[in-house]
Structures are given as C-alpha cells and as structure tokens.
DRENVO-376588 format. One line per 8 residues: number of its first residue (from 1); their letters; for each residue x, y, z of N, C-alpha, C. Coordinates in pm, whole numbers, always signed. Atoms other than C-alpha are relative to their C-alpha. Layout:
<atoms>
NUM) a) X Y Z X Y Z X Y Z | ... .
</atoms>
This chain:
<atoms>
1) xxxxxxxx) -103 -93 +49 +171 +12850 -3304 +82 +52 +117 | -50 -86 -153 +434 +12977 -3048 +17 +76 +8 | -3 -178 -30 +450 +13293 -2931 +157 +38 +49 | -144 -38 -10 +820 +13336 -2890 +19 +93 -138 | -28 -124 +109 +964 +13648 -3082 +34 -65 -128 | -78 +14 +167 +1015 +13600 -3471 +120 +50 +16 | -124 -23 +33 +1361 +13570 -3617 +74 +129 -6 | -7 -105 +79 +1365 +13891 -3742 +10 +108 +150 .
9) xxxxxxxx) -7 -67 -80 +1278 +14031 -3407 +124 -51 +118 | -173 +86 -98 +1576 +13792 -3211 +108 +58 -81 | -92 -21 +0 +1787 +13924 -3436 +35 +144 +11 | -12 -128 -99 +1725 +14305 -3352 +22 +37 +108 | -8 +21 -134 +1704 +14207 -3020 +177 -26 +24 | -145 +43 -45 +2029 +14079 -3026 +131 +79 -83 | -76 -83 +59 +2259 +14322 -3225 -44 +158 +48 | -1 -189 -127 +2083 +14637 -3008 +46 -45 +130 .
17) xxxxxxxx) +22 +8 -178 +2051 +14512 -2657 +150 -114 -14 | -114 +124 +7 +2339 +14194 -2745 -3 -110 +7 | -22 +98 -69 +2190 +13929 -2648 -179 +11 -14 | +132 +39 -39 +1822 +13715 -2630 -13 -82 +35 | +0 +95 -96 +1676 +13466 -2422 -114 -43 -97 | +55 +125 +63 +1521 +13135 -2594 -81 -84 +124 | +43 +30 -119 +1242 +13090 -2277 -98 -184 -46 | +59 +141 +36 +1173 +12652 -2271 -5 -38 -171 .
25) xxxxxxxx) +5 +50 +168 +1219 +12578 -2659 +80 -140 +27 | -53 +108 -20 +1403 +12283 -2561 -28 -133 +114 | +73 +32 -166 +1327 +12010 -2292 +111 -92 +21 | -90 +94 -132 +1599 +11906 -2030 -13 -94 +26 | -16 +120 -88 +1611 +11566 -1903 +67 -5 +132 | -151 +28 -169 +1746 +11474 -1532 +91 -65 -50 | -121 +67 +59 +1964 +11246 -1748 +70 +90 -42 | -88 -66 +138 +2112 +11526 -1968 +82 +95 +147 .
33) xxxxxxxx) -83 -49 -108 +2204 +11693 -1616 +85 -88 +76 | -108 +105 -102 +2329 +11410 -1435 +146 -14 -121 | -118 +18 +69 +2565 +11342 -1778 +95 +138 -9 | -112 -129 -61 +2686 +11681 -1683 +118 -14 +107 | -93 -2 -104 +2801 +11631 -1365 +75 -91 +2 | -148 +130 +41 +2965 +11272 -1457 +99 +29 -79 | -112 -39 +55 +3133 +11463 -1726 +94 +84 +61 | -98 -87 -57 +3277 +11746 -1500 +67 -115 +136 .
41) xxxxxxxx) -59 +57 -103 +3334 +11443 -1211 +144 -51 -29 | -150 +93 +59 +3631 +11289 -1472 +73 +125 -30 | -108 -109 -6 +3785 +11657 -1434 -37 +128 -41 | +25 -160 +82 +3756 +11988 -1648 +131 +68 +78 | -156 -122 -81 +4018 +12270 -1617 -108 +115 +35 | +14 -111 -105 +3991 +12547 -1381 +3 +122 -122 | +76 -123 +82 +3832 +12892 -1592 +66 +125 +81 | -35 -164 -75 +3926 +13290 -1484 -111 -30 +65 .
49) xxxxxxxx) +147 -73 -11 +3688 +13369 -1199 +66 +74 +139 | +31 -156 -57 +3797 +13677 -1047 -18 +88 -32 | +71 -111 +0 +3637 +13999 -1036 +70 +142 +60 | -54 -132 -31 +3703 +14370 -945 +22 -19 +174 | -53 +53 -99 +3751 +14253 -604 +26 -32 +123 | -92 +109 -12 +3873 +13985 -577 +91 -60 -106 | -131 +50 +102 +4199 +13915 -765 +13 -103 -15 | -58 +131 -47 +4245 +13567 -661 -76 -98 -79 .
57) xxxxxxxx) +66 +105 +17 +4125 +13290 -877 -79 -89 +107 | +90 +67 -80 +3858 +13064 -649 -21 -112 -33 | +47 +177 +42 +3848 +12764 -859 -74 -103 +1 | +118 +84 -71 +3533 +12692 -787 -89 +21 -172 | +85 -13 +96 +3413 +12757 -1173 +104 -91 -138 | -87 +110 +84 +3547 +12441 -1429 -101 +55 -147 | +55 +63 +167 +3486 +12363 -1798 +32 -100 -6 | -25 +190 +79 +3500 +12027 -1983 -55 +47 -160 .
65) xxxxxxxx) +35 +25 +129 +3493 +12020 -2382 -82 -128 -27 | +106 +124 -16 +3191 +11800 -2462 +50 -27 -139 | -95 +84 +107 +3409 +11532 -2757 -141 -34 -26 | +104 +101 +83 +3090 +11388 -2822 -112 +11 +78 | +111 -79 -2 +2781 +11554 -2860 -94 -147 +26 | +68 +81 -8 +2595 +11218 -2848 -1 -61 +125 | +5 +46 -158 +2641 +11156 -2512 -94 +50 +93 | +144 -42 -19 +2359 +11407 -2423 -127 -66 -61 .
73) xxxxxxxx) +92 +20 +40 +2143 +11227 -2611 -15 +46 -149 | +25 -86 +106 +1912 +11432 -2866 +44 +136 +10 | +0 -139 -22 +1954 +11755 -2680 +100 +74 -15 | -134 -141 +112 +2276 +11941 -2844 -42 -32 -154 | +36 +32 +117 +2125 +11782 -3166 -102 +80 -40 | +111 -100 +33 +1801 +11972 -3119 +41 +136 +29 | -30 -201 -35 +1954 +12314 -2965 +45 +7 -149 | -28 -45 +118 +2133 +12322 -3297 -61 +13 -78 .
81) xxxxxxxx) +131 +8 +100 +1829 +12256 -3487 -53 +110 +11 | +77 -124 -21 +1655 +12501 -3323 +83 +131 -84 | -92 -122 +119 +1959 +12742 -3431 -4 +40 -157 | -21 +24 +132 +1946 +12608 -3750 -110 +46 -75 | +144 +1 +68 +1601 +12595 -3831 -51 +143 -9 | +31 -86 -67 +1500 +12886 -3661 +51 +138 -21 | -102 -168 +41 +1785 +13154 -3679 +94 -36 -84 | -127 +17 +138 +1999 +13094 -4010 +124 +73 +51 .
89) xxxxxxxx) -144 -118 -24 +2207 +13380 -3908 +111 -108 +133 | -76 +102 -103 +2329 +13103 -3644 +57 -115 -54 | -44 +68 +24 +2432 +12873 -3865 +177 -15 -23 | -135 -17 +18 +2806 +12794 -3821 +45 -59 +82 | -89 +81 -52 +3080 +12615 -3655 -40 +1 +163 | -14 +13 -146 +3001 +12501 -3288 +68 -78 +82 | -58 +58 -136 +3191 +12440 -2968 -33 -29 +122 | +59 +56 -140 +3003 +12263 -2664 +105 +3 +115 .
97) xxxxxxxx) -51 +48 -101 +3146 +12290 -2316 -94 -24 +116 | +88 +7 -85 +3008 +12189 -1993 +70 +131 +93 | -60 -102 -76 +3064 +12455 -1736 -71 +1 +181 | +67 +12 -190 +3013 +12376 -1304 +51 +106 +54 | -57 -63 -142 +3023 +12616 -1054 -27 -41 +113 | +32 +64 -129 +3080 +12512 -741 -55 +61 +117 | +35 -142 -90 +2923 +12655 -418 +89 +47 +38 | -70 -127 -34 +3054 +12948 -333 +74 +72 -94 .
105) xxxxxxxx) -60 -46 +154 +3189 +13005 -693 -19 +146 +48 | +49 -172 +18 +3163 +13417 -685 -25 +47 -176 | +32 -46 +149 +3081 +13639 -1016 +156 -18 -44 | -120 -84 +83 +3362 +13688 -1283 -19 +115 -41 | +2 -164 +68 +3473 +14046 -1410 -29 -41 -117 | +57 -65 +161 +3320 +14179 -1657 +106 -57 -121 | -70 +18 +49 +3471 +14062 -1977 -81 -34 -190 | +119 +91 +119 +3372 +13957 -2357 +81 -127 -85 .
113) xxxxxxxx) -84 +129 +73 +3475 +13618 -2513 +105 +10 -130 | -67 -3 +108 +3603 +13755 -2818 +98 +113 +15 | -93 -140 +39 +3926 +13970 -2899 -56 +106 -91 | +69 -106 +138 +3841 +14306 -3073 +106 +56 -81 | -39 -21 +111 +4031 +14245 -3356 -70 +108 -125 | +10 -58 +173 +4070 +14419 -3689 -88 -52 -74 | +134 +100 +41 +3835 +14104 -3805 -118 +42 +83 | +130 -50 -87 +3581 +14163 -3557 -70 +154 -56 .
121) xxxxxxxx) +57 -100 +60 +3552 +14516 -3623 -33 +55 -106 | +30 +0 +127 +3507 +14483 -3962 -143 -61 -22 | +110 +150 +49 +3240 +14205 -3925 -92 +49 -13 | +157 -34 -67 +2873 +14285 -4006 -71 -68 +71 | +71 +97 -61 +2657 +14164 -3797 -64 -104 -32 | +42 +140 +35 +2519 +13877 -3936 +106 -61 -21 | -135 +106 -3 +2846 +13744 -3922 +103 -27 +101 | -44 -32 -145 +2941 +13842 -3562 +27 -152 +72 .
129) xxxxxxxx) -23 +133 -89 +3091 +13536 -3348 -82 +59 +154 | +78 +40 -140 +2840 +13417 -3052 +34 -80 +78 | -24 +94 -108 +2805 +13249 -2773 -148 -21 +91 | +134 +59 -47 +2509 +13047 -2593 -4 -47 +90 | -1 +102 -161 +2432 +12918 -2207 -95 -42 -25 | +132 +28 -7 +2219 +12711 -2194 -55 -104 +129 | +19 +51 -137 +2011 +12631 -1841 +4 -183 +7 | +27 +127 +4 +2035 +12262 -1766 -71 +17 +142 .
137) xxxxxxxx) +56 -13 -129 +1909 +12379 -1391 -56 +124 +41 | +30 -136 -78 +1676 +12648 -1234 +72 +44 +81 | -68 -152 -76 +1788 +12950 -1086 +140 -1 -67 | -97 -87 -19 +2073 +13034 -1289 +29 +82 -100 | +1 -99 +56 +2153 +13332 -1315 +147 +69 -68 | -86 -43 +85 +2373 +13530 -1593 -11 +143 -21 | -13 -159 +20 +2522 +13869 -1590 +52 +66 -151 | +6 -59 +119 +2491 +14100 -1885 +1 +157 +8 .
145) xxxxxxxx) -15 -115 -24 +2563 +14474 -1940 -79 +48 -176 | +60 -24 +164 +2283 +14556 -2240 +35 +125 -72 | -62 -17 +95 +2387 +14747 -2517 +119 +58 +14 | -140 -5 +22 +2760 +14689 -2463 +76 +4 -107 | -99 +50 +116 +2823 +14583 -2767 +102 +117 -109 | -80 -64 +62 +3090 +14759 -2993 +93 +106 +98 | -128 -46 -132 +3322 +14905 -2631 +114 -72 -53 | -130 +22 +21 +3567 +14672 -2689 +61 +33 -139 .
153) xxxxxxxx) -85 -33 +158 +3649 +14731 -3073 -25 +193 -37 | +1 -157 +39 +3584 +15119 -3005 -102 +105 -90 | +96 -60 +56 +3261 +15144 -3199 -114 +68 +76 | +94 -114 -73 +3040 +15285 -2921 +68 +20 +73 | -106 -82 -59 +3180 +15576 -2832 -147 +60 +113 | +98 -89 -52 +2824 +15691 -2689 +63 -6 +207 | -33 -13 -148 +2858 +15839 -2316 -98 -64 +99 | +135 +76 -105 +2564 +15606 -2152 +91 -104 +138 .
161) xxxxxxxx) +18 +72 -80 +2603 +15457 -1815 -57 -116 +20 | +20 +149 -78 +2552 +15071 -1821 +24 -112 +78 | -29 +130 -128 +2437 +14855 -1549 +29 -123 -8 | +31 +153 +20 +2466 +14535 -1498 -160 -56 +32 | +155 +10 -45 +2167 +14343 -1509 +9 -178 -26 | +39 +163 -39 +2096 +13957 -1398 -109 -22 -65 | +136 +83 +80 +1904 +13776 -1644 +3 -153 +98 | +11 +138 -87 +1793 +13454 -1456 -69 -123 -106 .
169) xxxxxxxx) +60 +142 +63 +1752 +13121 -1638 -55 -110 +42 | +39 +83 -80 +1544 +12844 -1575 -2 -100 -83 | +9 +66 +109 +1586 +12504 -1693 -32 -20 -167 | +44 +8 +147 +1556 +12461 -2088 +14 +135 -69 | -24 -156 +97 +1628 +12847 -2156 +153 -15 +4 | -105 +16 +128 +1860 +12926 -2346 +65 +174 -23 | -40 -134 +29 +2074 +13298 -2393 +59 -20 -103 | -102 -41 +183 +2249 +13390 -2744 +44 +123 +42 .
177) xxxxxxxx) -44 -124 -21 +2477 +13672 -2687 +130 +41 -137 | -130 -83 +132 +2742 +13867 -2964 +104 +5 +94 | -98 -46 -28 +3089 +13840 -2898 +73 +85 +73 | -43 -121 +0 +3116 +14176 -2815 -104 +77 +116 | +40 -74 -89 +2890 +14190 -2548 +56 -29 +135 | -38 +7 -100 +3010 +14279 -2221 -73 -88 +101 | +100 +90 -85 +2882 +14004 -1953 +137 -27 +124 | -96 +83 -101 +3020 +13773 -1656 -115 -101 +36 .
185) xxxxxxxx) +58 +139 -63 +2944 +13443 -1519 -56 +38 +162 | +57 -34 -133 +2723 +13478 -1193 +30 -76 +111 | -54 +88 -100 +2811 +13332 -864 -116 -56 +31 | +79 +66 -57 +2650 +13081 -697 +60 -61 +121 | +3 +37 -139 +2675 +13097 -303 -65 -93 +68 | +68 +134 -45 +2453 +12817 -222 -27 -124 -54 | +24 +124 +58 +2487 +12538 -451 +40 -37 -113 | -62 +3 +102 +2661 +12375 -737 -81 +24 -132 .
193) xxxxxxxx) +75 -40 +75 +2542 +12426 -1049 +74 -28 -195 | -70 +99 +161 +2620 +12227 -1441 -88 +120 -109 | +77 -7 +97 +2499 +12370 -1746 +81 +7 -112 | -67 -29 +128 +2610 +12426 -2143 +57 +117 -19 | -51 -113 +67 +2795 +12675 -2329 +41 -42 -88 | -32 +120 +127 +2838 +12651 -2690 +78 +196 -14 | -107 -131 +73 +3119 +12921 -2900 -61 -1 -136 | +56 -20 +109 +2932 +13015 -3217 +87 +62 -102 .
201) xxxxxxxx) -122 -60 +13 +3230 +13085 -3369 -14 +63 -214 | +53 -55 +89 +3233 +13300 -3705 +106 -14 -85 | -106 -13 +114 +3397 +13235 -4065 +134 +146 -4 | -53 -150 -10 +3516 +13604 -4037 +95 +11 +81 | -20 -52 -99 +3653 +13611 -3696 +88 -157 +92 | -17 +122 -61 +3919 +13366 -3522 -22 +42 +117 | -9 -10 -132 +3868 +13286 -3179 +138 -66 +29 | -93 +71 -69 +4183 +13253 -2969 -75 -44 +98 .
209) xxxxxxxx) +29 +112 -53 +4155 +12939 -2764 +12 +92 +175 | -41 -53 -127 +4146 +13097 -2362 +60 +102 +52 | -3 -146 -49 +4137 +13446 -2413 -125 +94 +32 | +165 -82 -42 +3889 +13710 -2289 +87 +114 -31 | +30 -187 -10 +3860 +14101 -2344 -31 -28 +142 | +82 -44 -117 +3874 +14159 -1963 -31 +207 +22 | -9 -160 -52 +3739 +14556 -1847 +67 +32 +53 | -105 -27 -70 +3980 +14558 -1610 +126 -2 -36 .
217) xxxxxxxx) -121 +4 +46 +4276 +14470 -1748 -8 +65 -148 | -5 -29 +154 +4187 +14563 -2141 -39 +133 -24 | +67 -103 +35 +3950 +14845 -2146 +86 +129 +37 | -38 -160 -70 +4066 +15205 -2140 -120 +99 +93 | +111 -54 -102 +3913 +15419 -1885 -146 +47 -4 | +116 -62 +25 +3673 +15611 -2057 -113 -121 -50 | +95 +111 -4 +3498 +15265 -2118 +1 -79 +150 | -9 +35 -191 +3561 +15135 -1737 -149 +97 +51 .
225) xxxxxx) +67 -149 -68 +3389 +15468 -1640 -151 -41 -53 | +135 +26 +62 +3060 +15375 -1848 -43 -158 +46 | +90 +135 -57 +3030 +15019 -1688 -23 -40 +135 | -10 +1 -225 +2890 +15005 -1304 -8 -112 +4 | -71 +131 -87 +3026 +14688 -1165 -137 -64 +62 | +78 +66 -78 +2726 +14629 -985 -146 +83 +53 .
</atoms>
C-alpha cells in the first residue's frame, strides 16, 4: 500500500498551502532526460527570467512545447494517469513543455502563471487552473511562497508575512501548484538543468498564451509588502 498522502488530503494540501509534492510516483529514465536535452538542442524560445534585481533578461532559462507526447516514451502517459487515476480533480486539458536552465540561469521574480481574472476569481477550487514540474534531474530546486494563493485576485486580504521557501526536487517528483500561487523558477549556478512542466489548464479559466501575474510589475503594494523576496 503506499504511504503517500490520500487524495483528499493533496487536495487540502493544495488549496491551503497551494501546492503538493508527488515524492518518486513515477520512474525517470536517462532516456526520458537525454530526449530532453535533444529536444531543447533543436531550439526553444527564451522565457522571462529576471528578478527584483536584476532587470535584464539572462537567457539562460528556454522552453520547448513537447508536439508529441510519445516521444518520452510511457512517461507523460503515466504522469497523466497518475493525475487521472489518482486526483480526478486533475482531470483536464494538458500542456507539456520542456524547460532548461542553463548554468548560471539566476531565480525569476516572483510571479503566478495565471491572470486574476473575473473567471479566476469566481472559480471554486476544484476547478482552479494548475500547473506541474516535474524533476527529470536531482537537485532541483523550486521556489514557492505557501499560502499565497488568492493575492493576485484580491481574495487574501490577511496581513501575514510570506517567505519564500525552496522546495527541492529530486528525480521522479513531481509539484502540483494552483494558478494563483505565488512562486518563481530557481536558479541554477552550477549546472544545466532539463525537466517538465505541464499547464493544467481549467474549463472555467482561459489561459493567455505568455503572460504572468508578475509582483513587481502587477501587484499593489500592500501585497509586495507581505512577500519577502528572499
């Protein structure tokens, strides 16, 4: 029987705090990484990755849209399963990308994938648009600001001070985060680094194509003021 949290408790977990970690439910191949890096070698476009600062794009953090999930193999066939099987509330339209940082990549600002639309803030949660990394390589690590969620659409108004806090992934794990939670991509000063990202994208809720909620540029102060940078 595995001892990983029940459904019931992933999905509390993840509508308080924003976000849960899926530790080895899946198993990596060196193939499914190497077809990473052959896919980002035939290009990917250049992603936001500056931070409070540093203004300057660095271009050291790509994407690539993965056209065809069968090129990994089984393993986007089974993460979805797992979703499927596992957390219903996950069932829904997905978007695979690959995502490299290169060394010396730095963090991105704070930011959350989804606009906080009129849709959004309407949405109940079981219908909230997600988003999923998932490790193809140890050590990497992903920044998260826990219970962010509802800043950008103005629903927590509470006055709490949250940190940031580095969740670290290791091959075959897996994060699920809400829309709406505040995060950033982590740097990696010593070494490149491939893995997934899927857009869990929600009947309710469109996603525009290559926009972010950034803190810096979006948020009004009195939400700035409640998120320490670091």
């Amino acid at each position: 029987m595995s001892s990983e949290p029940s459904d019931d408790m992933n999905h509390r977990t993840l509508h308080q705090h924003g976000f849960f970690v899926l530790r080895n439910q899946i198993k990596v191949e060196d193939c499914h990484v190497e077809t990473a890096r052959q896919l980002m070698n035939k290009g990917g476009v250049c992603i936001f990755n500056h931070n409070e600062s540093a203004y300057h794009n660095d271009n050291k953090r790509r994407q690539k849209t993965v056209r065809n999930k069968d090129m990994f193999g089984d393993l986007i066939h089974n993460i979805e399963l797992l979703f499927n099987v596992e957390f219903p509330s996950l069932c829904r339209k997905k978007t695979w990308v690959v995502l490299k940082s290169y060394k010396g990549c730095r963090h991105q600002a704070a930011h959350c994938d989804y606009l906080p639309t009129k849709e959004f803030s309407e949405c109940v949660d079981e219908l909230v648009p997600l988003g999923a990394v998932v490790a193809l390589e140890d050590n990497t690590p992903f920044h998260i600001w826990r219970h962010s969620v509802g800043m950008s659409t103005g629903k927590n108004a509470k006055s709490t001070i949250y940190p940031r806090e580095t969740i670290l992934l290791n091959k075959s794990d897996i994060i699920v985060f809400r829309g709406d939670l505040v995060h950033s991509g982590a740097g990696f000063p010593n070494s490149d680094n491939v893995r997934l990202h899927a857009y869990l994208d929600s009947p309710r809720v469109a996603r525009k194509r290559d926009r972010t909620w950034l803190v810096a540029r979006d948020a009004p102060d009195s939400v700035k003021k409640r998120l320490a940078m670091s």
